[in-house]
N, C-alpha and C positions, 0 to 999 in steps of 0.2 A: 683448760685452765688458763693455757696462755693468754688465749683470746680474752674472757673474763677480766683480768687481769689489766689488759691493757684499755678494753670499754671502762673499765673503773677507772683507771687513768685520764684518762680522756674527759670523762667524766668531770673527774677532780677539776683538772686545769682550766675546763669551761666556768666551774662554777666558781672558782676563785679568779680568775680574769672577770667575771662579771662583779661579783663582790668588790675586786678592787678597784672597779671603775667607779662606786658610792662612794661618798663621803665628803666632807666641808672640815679640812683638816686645820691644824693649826702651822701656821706659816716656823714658828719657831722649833717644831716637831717635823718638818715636812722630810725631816733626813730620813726618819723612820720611813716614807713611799717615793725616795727616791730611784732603787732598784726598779721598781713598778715600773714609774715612767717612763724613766730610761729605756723602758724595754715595749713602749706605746710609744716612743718618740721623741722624749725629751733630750734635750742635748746640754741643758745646763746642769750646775750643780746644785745643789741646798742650802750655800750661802749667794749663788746668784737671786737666790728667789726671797731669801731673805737672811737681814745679816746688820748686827751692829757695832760692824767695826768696817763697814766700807760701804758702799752707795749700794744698793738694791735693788728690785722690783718694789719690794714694800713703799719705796720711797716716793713712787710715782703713782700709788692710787692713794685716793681719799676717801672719806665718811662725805658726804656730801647732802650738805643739808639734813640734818639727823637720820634717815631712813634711804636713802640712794649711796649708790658706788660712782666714783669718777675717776678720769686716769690722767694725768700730765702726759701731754704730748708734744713740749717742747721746752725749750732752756728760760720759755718767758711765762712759765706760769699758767700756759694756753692747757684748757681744761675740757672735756667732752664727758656725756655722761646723756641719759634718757633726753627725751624732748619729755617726755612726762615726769621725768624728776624735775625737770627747770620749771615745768607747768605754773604753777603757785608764783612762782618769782617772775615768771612774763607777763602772767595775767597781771598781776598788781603794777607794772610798770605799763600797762595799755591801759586804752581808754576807747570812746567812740571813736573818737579823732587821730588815735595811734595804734590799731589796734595792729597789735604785734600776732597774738595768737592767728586769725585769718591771717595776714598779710605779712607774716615774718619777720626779722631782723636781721641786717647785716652791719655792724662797724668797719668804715674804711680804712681806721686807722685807731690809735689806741685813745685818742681823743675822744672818739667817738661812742667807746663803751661806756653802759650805763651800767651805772651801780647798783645794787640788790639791798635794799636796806633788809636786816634781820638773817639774811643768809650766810651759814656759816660751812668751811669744809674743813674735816678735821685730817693730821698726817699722823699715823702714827711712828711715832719715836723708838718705843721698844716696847714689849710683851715680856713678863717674869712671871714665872712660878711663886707666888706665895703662899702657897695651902699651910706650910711648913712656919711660915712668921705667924700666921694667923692660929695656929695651931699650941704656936708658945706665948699666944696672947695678946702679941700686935691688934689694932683694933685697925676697920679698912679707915675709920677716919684719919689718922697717925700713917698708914703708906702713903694715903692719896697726899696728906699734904706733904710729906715730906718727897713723895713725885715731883709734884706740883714745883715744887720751890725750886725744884734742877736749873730751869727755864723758863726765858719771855712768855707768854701764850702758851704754857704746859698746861692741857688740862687731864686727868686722870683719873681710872675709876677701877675698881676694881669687882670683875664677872667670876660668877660659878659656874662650874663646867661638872657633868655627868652628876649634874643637882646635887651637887655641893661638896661633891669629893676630891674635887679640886677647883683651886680657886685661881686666878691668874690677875696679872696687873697689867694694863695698859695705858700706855705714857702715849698724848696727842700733842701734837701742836696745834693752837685752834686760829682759823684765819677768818678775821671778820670783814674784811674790806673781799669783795666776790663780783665782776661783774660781767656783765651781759656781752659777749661777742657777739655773737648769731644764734639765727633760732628758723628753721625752714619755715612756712606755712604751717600751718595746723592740718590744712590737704596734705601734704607730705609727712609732718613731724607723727600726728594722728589720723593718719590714714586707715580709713575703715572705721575708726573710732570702738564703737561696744560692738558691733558686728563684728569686726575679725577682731575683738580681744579675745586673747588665749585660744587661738585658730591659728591652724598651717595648714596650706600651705599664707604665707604672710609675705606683704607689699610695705612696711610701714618703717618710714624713715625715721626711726624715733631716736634722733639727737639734738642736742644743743651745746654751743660752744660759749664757756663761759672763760675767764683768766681771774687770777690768785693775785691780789696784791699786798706788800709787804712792807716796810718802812725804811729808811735808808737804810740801815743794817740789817736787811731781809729777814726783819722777823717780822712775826704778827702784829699786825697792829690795827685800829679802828677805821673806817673812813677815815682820808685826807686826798687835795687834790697833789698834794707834796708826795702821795706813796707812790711805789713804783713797782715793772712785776714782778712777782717773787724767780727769783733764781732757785731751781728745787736742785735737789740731791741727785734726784736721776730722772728722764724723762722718755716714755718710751719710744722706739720705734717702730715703724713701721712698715708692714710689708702688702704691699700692693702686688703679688703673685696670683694669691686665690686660693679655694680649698678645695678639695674632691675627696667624696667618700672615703672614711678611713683614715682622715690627717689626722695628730696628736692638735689637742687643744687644752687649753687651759683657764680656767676662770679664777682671777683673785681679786676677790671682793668681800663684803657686809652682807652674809647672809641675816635674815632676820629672825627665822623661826621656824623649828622642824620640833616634830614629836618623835621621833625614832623609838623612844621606850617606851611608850605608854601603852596601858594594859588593853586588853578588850573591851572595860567598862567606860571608857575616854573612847574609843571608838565608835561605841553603841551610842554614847552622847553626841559625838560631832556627827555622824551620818542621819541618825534619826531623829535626832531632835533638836540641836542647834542648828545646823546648817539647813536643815530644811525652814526654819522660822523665821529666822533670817532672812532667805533670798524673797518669801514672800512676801514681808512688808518690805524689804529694798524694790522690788518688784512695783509696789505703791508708789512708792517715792518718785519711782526715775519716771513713771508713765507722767507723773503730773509737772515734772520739770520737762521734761521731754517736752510734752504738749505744750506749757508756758512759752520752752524756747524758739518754736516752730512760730510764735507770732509777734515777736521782737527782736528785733539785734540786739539791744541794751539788755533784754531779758536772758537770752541765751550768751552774752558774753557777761554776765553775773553771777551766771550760775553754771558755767561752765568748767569750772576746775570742782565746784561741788557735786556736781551729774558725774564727772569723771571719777572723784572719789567712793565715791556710793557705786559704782558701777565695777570699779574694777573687782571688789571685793565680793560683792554679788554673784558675778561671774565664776571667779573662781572655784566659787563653794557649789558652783551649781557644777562644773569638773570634779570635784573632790568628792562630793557624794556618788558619782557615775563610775569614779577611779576604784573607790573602794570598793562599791559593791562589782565590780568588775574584775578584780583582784579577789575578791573575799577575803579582805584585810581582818573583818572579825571572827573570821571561821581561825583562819589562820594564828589570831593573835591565842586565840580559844585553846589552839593545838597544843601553843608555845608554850603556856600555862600549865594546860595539862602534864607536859615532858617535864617539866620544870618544878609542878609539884612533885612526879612521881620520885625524881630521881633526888630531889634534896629536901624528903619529908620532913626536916629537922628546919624549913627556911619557908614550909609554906604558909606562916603564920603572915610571912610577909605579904603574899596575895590577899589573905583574909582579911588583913589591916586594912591594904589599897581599897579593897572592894568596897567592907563599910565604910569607911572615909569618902567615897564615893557616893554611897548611898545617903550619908549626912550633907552633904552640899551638892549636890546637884540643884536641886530645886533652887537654892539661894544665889548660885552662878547663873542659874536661867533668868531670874527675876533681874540679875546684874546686866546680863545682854540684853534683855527687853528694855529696858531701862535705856540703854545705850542706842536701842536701835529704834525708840519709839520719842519719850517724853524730851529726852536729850535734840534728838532732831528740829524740835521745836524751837526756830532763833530767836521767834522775838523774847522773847527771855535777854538775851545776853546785855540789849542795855542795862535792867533793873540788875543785871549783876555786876559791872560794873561801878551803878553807882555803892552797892552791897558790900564792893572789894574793899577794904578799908588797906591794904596796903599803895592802891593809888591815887595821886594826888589830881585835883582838879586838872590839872593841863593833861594828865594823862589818859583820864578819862574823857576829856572832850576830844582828844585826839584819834584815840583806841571806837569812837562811838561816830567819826568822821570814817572809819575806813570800814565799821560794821557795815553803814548803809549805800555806802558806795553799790554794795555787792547785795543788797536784801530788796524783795518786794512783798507788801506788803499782803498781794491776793494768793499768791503762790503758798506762800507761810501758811497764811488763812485753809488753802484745801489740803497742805501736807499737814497741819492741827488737827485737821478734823480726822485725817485717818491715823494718824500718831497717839491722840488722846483718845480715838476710840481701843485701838490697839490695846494701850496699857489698859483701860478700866478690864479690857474684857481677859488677857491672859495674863496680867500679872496676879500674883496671888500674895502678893503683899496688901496688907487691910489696909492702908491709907485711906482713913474713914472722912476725914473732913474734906481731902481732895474728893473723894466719891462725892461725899454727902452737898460740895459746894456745886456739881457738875448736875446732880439732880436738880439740886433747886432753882435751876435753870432752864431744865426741862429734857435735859440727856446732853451728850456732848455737843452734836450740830450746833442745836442753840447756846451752847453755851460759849460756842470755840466764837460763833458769828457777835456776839455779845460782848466779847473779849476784843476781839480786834476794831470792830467799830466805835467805842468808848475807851480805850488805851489811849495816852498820847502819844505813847513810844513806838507808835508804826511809820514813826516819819522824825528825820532827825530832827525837824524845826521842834517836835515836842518833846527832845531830850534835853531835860532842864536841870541843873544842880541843885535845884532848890525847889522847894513846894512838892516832888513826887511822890513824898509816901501813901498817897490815898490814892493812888492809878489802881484802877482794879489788876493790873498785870503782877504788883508786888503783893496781891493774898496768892496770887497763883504762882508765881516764884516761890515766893514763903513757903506753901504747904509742899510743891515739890522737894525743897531743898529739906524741908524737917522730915519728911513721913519719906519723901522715895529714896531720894542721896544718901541721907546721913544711915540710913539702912543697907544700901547696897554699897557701899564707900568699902566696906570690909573686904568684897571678893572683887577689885578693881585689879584683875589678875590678866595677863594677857593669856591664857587658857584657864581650861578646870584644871588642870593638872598642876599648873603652880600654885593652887591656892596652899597655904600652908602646911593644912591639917592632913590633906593628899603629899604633897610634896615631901612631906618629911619622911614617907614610906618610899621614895623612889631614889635616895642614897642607900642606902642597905639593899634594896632590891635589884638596882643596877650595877653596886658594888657585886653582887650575889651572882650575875647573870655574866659578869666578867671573868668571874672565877669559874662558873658552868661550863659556859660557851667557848672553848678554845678557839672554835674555826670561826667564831664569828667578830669580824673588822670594826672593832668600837669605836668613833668618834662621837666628840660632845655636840650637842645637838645647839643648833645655830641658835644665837643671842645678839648680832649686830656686830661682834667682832670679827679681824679681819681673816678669812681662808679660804684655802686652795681648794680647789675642786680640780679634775680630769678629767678628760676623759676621749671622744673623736665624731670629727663630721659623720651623721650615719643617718638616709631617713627609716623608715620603720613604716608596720605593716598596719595601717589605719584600720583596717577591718576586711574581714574576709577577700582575697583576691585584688584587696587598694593597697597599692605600696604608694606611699607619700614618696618622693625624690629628695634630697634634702638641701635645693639650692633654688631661689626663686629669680625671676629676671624682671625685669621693667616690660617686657610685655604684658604678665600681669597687672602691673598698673594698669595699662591702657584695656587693658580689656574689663576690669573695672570701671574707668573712668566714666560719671555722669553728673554732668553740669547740673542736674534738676536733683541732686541729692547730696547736700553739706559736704557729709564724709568723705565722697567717692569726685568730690568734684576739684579735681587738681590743680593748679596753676597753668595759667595758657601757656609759662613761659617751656615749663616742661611738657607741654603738647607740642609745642615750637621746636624744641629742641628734640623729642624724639623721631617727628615728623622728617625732620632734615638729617637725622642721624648726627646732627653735632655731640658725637662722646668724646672727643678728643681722646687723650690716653689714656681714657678711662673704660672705651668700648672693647671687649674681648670677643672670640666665638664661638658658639656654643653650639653643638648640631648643625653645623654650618651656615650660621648666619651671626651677624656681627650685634651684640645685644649688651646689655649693662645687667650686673649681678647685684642684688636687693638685700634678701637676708639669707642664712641656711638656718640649718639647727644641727645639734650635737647632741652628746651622750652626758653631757657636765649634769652634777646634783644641784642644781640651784632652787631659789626661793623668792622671798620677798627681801630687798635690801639689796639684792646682787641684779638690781635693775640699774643701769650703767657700766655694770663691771667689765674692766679690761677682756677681751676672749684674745688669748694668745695662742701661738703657734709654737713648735718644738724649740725655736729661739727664742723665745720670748718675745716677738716682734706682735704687736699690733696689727690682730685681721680683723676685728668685729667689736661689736658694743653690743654688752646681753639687756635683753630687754622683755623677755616674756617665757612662758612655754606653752606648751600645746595641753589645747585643755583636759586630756585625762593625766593627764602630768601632772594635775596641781594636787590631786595627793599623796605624790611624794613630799611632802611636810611630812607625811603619817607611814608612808610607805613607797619605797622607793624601784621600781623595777626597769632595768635597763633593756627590757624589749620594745616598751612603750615609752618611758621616760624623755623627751624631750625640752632643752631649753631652746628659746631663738635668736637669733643675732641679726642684729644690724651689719650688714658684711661694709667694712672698712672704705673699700671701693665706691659703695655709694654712695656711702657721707662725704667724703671726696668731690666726687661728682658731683651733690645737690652743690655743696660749700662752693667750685667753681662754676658750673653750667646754669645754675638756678641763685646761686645767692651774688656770683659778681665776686666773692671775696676771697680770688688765687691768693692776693697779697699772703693769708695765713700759712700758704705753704711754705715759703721765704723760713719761714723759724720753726717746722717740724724737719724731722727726719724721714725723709720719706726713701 
């Protein structure tokens, strides 16, 4: 009995040590897993991590660019964060003649930062509990402005959490003046490119340094050459020591979006039939950019933040399906159900609602994705809408239709139409009879797509005109998209099935229901972009039968990658120069007896999409890493989370360092971090 006894024990505390290692908590609750940490590592308190009545952790990361994490890393503003978050804002500041993505960026001095038009990072100010005002009638329009109106550059919104059972407010400070420090190569920053995305072990320097500027009274303000950098609240430190197996870590960032509750019937959608439709026409898409890019520099540097975007998402989904069915995330969610009806017969009407609710929109959320991943792709569109927009005015559209074609070609569009509009005739199942009936009478879509872009004048800016274009044959093919396919699918413009309304409204009662069930099980609200903590520790894990992954990679891997005859894999000579001669400065450690530089590791944290930059801290909270990906059965943890497999990746601190002096020239930066 004793014995019994004590394996049940044992038991217990494995599986709540694993339990409390999940989760994307809320920074202003974080007291509630203090104890936890503290007992994984942590050495701080619950208002060091966040706190508004004195300087913080919160205070030094940001929203970065709507969908990226980034962290202040010094008293001037100085900012890091993905080389793939910055992507978009490099690209657009390169050109043939400057290109920054191949050949990098370094500023010598603050003179020499370029500015990011459109790019914004937000601070947040403070997080409140409103479920309670909104509940006696407050309305969110009436908090946010009266957020808003606190302060300069307040902007404010207010998210539901555990779908709609609680609601909370978050106060930003929005910074619009952002600009370019550094930026490695694109060999370095995207090393490996689609090939090691969502792969470990992982070589890829993915940072950029960007600084925050702010007005003589260091608030927010617009572009000026008068601003200057912002002085933050707190900036982190960092620690250049290193990690080994088993250190406490910590991520506090912008998760973007996890399903934690969602039933079985959302399962059987994302594995079987969303995600697999998906990767095949993304699949279309990248072969024909891909090919394009192989035979242009102008080609592949236009289409290169769009092949990445399309690709990262691809990727993933092609992990997420492998995860689940690997996991048996739907058998499992199947069980949950079961238990859940047997034991609260009087609450399982609540399944039965989810379920038909399900079975009424699926088809219309699929139509929505197709839509999104087929007719939508199609650009040349966007001048005729443009000129369609009636909220802008002539200089904006000629502006807005200068920066479209910068980045479009004309033949590429032409063979991604042909498989885009074949796509939609053939699996959408919405009638859009005149779009069909206009696509016939032309002889099917080939001929129709080649008919389209040879007689348009909008395939080239010289025939973007303010005046005379309503008879381009592009604006009947706009028109009948935007009447028969948009204005139809515009309903379920949800970022899953599960938020669509008619579902949604079943998953307050039901997750309220599952709180009250479930004692033992660790509830957080499932990611939405706002800002939280995750734990957890460096650990690698068992890839498959008899492969243990190590969880710490070195610069030799690079070089045993490296090939000059292949984009991705083909490095800067300055860093064959410098590995060649062992110039690490004090950057070089040893490792199995030999003197080497350390790249990325991975950990045990819950991350997602949005916590690509996020601070990776240590039990002081010092700065070791920049998260940047995870390994790809990982990526269904959005749907299900398991800490034997689950891995994120990090950029290990040390070698952003490194690239920043050895390969970019620019120690000066060290002068103003805390190192």
């Amino acid at each position: 009995m004793k014995r019994s006894l004590l394996i049940v024990a044992l038991l217990f505390a494995t599986t709540f040590s694993a339990v409390a290692d999940k989760g994307m908590w809320l920074p202003s609750l974080i007291s509630s897993r203090i104890k936890d940490m503290k007992s994984k590592g942590f050495k701080l308190s619950a208002e060091d991590i966040y706190s508004i009545n004195k300087a913080s952790l919160k205070d030094a990361v940001v929203l970065f660019d709507g969908g990226c994490t980034g962290e202040i890393v010094s008293n001037r503003g100085l900012l890091l964060t993905n080389h793939h978050c910055g992507y978009d804002a490099i690209q657009a500041l390169s050109s043939v003649e400057h290109d920054y993505l191949t050949d990098g960026f370094w500023a010598m001095s603050n003179d020499e930062e370029l500015y990011c038009p459109g790019l914004k990072v937000h601070i947040l100010v403070r997080m409140e509990d409103v479920t309670a005002r909104l509940a006696a009638g407050e309305t969110k329009a009436d908090i946010i402005a009266k957020a808003e109106s606190e302060g300069v550059g307040f902007h404010a919104t207010v998210e539901s959490m555990y779908y709609g059972n609680e609601a909370y407010l978050f106060i930003y400070r929005e910074f619009q003046d952002v600009r370019l420090v550094g930026t490695p190569p694109s060999a370095i920053g995207k090393f490996g490119s689609d090939n090691d995305n969502w792969i470990w072990p992982r070589h890829t320097g993915d940072f950029s340094v960007f600084r925050i500027y702010a007005n003589a009274n260091n608030e927010p303000a617009e572009y000026s050459a008068d601003n200057r950098p912002y002085t933050p609240a707190r900036h982190f430190k960092i620690s250049t020591k290193g990690v080994k197996e088993g250190d406490f870590t910590m991520i506090y960032g912008f998760p973007g979006n996890t399903q934690e509750y969602i039933t079985s019937d959302a399962v059987a959608y994302v594995a079987k039939v969303s995600d697999p439709a998906k990767i095949d026409l993304r699949t279309q898409r990248l072969n024909i950019i891909g090919a394009a890019q192989a035979t242009s520099p102008q080609i592949r540097l236009q289409y290169a933040a769009k092949h990445a975007n399309i690709a990262n998402a691809w990727k993933k989904w092609q992990g997420e399906v492998l995860g689940i069915n690997r996991l048996g995330t739907f058998e499992k969610k199947l069980d949950y159900e079961r238990r859940f009806r047997e034991e609260n017969p009087d609450k399982a009407y609540i399944l039965d609602s989810l379920e038909a609710a399900y079975g009424v929109n699926i088809e219309h959320y699929f139509n929505y994705e197709l839509y999104n991943e087929t007719l939508r792709g199609i650009e040349l569109q966007q001048p005729v809408k443009l000129l369609l927009n009636a909220k802008l005015d002539d200089e904006s559209r000629q502006a807005a239709a200068e920066l479209f074609y910068k980045d479009f070609n004309k033949e590429v569009d032409r063979e991604l139409a042909h498989v885009l509009l074949d796509a939609f005739i053939k699996y959408s199942t919405l009638p859009a009879k005149e779009l069909r009936a206009l696509v016939e009478r032309h002889g099917g879509v080939e001929t129709y797509v080649d008919w389209l872009y040879d007689n348009s004048r909008f395939t080239s800016l010289d025939g973007f005109t303010l005046s005379g274009w309503e008879e381009d044959p592009l604006v009947e093919f706009v028109g009948l998209v935007q009447n028969e396919v948009e204005s139809n699918v515009r309903g379920y413009a949800y970022r899953n099935l599960s938020n669509i309304p008619d579902i949604e409204r079943w998953y307050r009662p039901y997750v309220k229901a599952l709180m009250e069930w479930d004692k033992q099980r660790a509830f957080f609200p499932d990611a939405n972009l706002t800002l939280r903590v995750a734990y957890g520790k460096v650990a690698g894990y068992e890839y498959a039968d008899g492969e243990y992954h190590l969880p710490q990679t070195t610069i030799e891997g690079i070089m045993e990658k490296d090939n000059p005859e292949i984009y991705d894999y083909n490095i800067p000579q300055r860093l064959r120069d410098v590995y060649a001669a062992k110039d690490y400065g004090r950057w070089g450690i040893t490792m199995n007896g030999k003197v080497t530089v350390p790249v990325c590791f991975i950990a045990t944290n819950h991350t997602t999409g949005g916590n690509s930059g996020s601070p990776v801290l240590n039990g002081r909270g010092e700065l070791i890493g920049i998260n940047f990906d995870r390994t790809w059965l990982s990526t269904m943890s959005d749907i299900e989370f398991d800490e034997t497999l689950c891995r994120n990746i990090i950029c290990d601190i040390r070698y952003v360092l490194f690239v920043i002096d050895k390969v970019g020239g620019a120690s000066w930066l060290f002068e103003e971090m805390s190192l």
